[in-house]
N, C-alpha and C positions, 0 to 999 in steps of 0.2 A: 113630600113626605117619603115618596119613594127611593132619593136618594139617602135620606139620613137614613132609612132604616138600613139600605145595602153600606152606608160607614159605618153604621153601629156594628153589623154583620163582618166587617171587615175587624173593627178594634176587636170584636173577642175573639177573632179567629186568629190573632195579632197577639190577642191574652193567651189563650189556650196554646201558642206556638213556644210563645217565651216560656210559659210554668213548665211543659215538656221538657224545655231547652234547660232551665234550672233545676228541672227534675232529673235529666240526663245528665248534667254536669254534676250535680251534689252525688248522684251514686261515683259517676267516675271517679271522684274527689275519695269517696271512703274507700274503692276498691283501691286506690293505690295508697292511702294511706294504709289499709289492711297488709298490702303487696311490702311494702318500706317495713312494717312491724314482724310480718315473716322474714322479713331479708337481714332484720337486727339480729332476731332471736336464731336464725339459723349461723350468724355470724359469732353471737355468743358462744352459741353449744361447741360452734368449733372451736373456738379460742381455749372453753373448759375441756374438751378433749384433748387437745397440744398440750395444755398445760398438765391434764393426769397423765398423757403419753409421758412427757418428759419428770414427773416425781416419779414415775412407776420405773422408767429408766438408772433415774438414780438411786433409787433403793435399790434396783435389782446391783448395779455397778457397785454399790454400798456393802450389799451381801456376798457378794463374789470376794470383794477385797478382804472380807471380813472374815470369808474363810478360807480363805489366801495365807491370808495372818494366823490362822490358827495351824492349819496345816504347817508353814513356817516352824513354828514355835513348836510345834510338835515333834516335827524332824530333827530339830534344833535339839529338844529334849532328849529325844533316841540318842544322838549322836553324842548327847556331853554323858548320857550315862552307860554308855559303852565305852566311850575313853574315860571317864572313872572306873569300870569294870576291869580292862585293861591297865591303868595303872595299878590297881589292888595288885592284879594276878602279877604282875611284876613286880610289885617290893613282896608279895607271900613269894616269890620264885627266889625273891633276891635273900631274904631272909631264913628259907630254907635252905639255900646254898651256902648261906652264910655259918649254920649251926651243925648241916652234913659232917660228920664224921669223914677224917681225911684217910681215903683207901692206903694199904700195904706199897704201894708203889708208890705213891703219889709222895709218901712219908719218907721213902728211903731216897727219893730225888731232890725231895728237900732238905734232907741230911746232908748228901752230896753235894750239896748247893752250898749249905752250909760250911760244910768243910772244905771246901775247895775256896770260897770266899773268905773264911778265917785267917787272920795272919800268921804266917810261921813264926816260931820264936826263933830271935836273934841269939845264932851260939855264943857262948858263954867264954870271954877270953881264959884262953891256959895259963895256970901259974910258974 
């Protein structure tokens, strides 16, 4: 009787080893399952951060261009209504020179012009 009772003593110690054993493996088993779901979710966060890095990129590159272009267009603006300023002030210069009364000399050298350009009349044969 002495020996079964030392196998019985043996099988639950045999029990009691293996439950430990499956009790130590089922935790190990969720701590790395828990280890795998933090290794996801920190894989995601990163991925969603790259990806706002990179729209926050293009919007800023979006807004730069954007006032890039307006600057442009602005400069662009100056510039074509300063050369319509300047051509005004040149046809009112051209136009007032146009209608200026012609000075005392100016008159008598155009006379000069004129009569020095005029053609002489052809004398008149003698009878």
């Amino acid at each position: 009787m002495a020996a079964k009772k030392g196998s019985d003593a043996k099988k639950a110690a045999a029990a009691k080893k293996a439950a430990a054993t499956r009790k130590k493996n089922a935790a190990a088993k969720a701590a790395a399952e828990a280890a795998a779901k933090r290794a996801a979710a920190a894989k995601k966060a990163a991925a969603t951060r790259k990806r706002n890095a990179a729209a926050k990129a293009a919007e800023e590159a979006t807004a730069q261009a954007a006032a890039k272009r307006a600057a442009s267009a602005k400069k662009a603006a100056a510039t074509r209504k300063r050369n319509a300023a300047a051509k005004a002030a040149e046809k009112a210069a051209a136009q007032a020179d146009e209608h200026k009364p012609k000075s005392r000399p100016k008159l008598e050298a155009s006379a000069a012009t004129i009569k020095a350009v005029k053609p002489k009349p052809k004398p008149k044969p003698k009878p």
